[in-house]
C-alpha positions as CSV (number, residue, x, y, z in Angstrom):
1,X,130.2,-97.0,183.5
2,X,126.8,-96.8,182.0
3,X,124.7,-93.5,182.7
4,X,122.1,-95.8,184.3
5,X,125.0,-97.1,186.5
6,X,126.3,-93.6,187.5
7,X,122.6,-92.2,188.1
8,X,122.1,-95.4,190.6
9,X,125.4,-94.9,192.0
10,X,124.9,-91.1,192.6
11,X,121.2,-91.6,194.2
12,X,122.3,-94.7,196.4
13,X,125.0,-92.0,197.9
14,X,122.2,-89.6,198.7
15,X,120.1,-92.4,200.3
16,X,123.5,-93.4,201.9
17,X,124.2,-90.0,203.4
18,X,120.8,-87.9,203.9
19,X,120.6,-88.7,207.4
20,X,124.0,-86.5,207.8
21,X,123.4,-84.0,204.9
22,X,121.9,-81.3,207.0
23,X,124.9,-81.5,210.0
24,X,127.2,-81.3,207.2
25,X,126.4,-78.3,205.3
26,X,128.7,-75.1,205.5
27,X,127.4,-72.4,207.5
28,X,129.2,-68.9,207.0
29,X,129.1,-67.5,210.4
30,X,129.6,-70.8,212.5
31,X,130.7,-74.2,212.7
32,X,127.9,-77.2,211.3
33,X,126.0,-79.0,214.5
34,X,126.4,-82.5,214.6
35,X,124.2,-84.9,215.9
36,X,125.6,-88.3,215.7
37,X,122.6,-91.0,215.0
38,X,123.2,-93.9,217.6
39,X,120.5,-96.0,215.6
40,X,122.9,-96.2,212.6
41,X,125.9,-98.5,211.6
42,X,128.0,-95.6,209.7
43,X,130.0,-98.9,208.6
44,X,127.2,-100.3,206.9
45,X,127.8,-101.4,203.5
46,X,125.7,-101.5,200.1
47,X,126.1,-104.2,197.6
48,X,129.0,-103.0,196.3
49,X,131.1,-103.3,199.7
50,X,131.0,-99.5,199.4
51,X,130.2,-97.6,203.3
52,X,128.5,-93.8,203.6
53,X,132.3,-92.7,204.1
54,X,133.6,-93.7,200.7
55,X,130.8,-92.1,198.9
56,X,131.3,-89.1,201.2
57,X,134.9,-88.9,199.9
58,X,134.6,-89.8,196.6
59,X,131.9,-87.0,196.4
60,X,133.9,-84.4,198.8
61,X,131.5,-84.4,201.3
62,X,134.0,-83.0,203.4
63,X,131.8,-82.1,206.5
64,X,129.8,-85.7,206.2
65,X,133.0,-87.6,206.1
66,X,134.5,-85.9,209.4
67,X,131.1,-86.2,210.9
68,X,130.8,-89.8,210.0
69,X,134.7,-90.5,211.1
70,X,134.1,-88.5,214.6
71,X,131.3,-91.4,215.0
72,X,133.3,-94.4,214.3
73,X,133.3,-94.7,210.3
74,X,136.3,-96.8,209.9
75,X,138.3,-95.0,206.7
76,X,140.0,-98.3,206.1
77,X,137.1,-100.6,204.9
78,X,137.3,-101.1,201.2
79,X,135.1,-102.2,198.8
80,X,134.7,-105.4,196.7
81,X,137.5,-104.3,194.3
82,X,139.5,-103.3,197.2
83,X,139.4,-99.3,196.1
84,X,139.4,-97.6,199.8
85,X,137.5,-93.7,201.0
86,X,141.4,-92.7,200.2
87,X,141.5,-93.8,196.3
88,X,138.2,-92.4,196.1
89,X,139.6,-88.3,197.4
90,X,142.4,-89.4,195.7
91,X,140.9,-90.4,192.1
92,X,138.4,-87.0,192.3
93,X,140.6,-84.4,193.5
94,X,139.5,-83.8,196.7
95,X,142.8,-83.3,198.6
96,X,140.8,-81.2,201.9
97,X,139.3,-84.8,202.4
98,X,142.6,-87.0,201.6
99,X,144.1,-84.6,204.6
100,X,141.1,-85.2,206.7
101,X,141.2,-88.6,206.4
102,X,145.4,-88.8,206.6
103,X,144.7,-87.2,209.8
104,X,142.2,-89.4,211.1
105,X,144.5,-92.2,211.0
106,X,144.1,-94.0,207.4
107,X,146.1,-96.4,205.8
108,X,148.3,-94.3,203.2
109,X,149.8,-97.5,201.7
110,X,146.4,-99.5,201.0
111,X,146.3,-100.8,197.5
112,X,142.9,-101.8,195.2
113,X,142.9,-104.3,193.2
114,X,145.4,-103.6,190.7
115,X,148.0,-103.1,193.9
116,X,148.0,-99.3,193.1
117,X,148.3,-96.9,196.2
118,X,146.9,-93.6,197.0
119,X,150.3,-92.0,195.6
120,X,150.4,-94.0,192.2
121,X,146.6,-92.7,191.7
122,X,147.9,-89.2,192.3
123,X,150.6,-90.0,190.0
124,X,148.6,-91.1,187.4
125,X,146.0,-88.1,187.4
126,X,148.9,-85.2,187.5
127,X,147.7,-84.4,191.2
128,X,150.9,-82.5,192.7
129,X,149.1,-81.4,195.4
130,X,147.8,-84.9,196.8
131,X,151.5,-86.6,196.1
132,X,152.8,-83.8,198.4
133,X,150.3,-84.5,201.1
134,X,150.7,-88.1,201.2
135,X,154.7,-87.9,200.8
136,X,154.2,-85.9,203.8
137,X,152.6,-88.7,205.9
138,X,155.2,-91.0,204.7
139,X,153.6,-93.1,202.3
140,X,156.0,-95.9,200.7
141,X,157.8,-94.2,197.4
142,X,158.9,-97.3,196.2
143,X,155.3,-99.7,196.6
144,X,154.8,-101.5,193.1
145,X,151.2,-102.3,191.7
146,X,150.6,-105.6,190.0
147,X,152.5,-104.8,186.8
148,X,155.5,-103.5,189.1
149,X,155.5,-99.9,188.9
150,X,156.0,-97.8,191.5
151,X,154.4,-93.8,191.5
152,X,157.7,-92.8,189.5
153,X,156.8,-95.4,186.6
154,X,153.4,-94.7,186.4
155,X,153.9,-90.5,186.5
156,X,156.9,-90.9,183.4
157,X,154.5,-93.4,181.7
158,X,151.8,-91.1,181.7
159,X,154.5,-87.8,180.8
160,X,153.6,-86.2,183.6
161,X,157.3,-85.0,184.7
162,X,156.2,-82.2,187.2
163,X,155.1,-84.9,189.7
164,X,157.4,-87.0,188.4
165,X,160.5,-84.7,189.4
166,X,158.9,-84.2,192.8
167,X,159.0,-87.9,193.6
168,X,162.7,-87.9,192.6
169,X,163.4,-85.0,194.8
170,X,161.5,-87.1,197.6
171,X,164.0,-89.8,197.1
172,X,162.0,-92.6,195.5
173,X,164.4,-95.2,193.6
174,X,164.8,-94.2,190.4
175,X,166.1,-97.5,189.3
176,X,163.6,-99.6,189.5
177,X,161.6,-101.6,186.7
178,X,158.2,-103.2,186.4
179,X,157.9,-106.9,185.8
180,X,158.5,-106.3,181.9
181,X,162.0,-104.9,182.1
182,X,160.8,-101.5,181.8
183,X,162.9,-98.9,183.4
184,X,162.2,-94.9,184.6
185,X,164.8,-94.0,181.3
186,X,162.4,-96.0,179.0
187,X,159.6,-94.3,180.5
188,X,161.3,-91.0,179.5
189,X,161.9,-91.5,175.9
190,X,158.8,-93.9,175.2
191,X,155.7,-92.5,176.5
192,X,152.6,-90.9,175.7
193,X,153.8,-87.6,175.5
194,X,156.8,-86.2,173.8
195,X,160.1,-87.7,175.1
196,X,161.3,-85.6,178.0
197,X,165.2,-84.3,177.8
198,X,165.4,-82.5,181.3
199,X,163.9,-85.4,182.7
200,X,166.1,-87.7,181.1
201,X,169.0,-85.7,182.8
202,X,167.3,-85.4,185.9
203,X,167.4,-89.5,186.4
204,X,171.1,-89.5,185.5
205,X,172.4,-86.8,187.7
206,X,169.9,-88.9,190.8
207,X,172.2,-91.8,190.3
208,X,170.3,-93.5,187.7
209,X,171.7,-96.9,186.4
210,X,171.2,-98.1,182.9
211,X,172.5,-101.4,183.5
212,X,168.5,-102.5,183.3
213,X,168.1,-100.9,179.9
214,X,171.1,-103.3,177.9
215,X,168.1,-104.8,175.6
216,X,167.6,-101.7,174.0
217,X,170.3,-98.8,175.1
218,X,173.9,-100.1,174.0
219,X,176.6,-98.9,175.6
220,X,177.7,-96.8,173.1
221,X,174.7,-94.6,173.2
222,X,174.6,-94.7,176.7
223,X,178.4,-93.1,176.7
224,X,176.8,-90.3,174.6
225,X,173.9,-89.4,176.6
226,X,175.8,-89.1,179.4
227,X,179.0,-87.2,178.3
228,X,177.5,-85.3,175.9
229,X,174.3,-83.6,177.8
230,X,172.0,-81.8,175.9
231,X,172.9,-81.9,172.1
232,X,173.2,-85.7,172.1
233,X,169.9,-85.6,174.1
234,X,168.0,-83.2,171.8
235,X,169.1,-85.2,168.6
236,X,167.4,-88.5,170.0
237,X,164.6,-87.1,171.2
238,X,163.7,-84.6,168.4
239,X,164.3,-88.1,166.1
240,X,162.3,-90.2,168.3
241,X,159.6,-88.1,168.3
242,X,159.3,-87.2,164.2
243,X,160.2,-91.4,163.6
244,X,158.9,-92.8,166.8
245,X,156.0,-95.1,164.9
246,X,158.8,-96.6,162.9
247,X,161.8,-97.0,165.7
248,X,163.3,-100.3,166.0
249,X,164.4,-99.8,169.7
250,X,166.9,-102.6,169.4
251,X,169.1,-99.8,166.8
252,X,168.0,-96.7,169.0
253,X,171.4,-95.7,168.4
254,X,171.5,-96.1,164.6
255,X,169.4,-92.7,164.8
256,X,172.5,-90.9,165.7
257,X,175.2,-89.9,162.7
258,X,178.4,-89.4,163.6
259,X,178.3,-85.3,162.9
260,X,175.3,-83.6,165.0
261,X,174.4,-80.8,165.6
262,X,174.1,-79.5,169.1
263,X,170.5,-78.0,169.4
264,X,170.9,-76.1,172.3
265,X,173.9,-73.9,171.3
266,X,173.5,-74.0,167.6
267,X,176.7,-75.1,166.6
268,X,178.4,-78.0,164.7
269,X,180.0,-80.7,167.4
């Protein structure tokens, strides 16, 4: 977005909520008064599709968007690429307003455009906090966007394994793949951060099944990774990370010689 754009966009949100800024500021010693304005449509919307609620939440206008929700602002319009008030608290960290709205009845399972949820946008910004609170209202672990990854994909993808581990405890289905083939163990290894060990564990002692990854885990390797534990793990990954540019993943295994040496307890296996 151009700073032209995000200037525009930032003033039409101040023309969009003046009327409520002064019942929504913070007083120290009292609760704001609110005044609801019976000449208004709070469910107007700008050219964008966007209403004075989503820029309220995507701002964190918390006392404006449970003003303008207490006087019929409908949290489940979205706009003309389908990105909802939710996305929006979601997207800029504002988790008071993603409960506010939660508990004003929203949608938790809406998807934008690209089919990605309130929870994969969490996932994909490192946002423990907001993938707690919308676990907590029950929000669908296993939704897929258009590419077909569910929160779990996106949060490996992206190495995030804090939220990542969270949605495993939560008991999202850790063995599912996107509509490439891609599973949560390719995820693990290939990925924008160093490959993760723990969290390659972690899927196999939640029932993971590598059956999906036959195209580039053989069996052989897949035998070793999960009867040997760490060493086997830390030789792969330390080799993955040092060659990963050059890695045919076809011969993922052909990085493995048949004398390693077990990382984690310094020894000769």
């Amino acid at each position: 977005m151009s700073f032209r754009s995000l200037k525009e966009d930032r003033e039409h949100t101040k023309e969009n909520v003046r009327i409520h800024r002064k019942a929504g500021k913070r007083r120290s010693n009292s609760a704001p008064t609110i005044h609801a304005d019976k000449t208004k449509d709070v469910n107007a919307t700008d050219s964008k599709g966007r209403t004075s609620l989503y820029y309220a939440a995507k701002y964190g206008e918390i006392e404006i968007v449970r003003h303008l929700l207490n006087n019929g602002g409908d949290p489940d319009l979205h706009d003309k690429v389908s990105n909802y008030p939710i996305h929006e608290a979601v997207d800029n960290g504002h988790v008071e307003v993603l409960e506010l709205l939660i508990y004003k009845g929203c949608n938790v399972n809406v998807q934008n455009l690209s089919g990605q949820t309130p929870l994969m946008r969490a996932a994909l910004f490192d946002d423990l906090e907001a993938v707690k609170v919308l676990i907590k209202s029950d929000c669908n672990l296993n939704e897929v966007d258009c590419t077909g990854k569910t929160a779990l994909l996106v949060g490996l993808q992206e190495g995030h394994d804090v939220v990542s581990r969270y949605l495993i405890k939560s008991g999202c289905d850790v063995n599912m793949v996107d509509r490439l083939g891609q599973s949560a163990l390719y995820f693990a290894i290939h990925r924008s951060s160093a490959p993760s060990v723990t969290m390659c564990q972690k899927l196999y002692r939640n029932g993971y099944n590598a059956e999906n990854d036959s195209e580039w885990l053989t069996k052989d390797l897949h035998q070793k990774l999960t009867q040997n534990g760490n060493g086997i793990f830390s030789r792969v990954m330390r080799k993955l990370k040092i060659q990963k540019s050059k890695i045919d993943l076809y011969n993922i295994d052909d990085l493995i010689s048949d004398d390693y040496v077990d990382f984690d307890n310094s020894r000769k296996v």
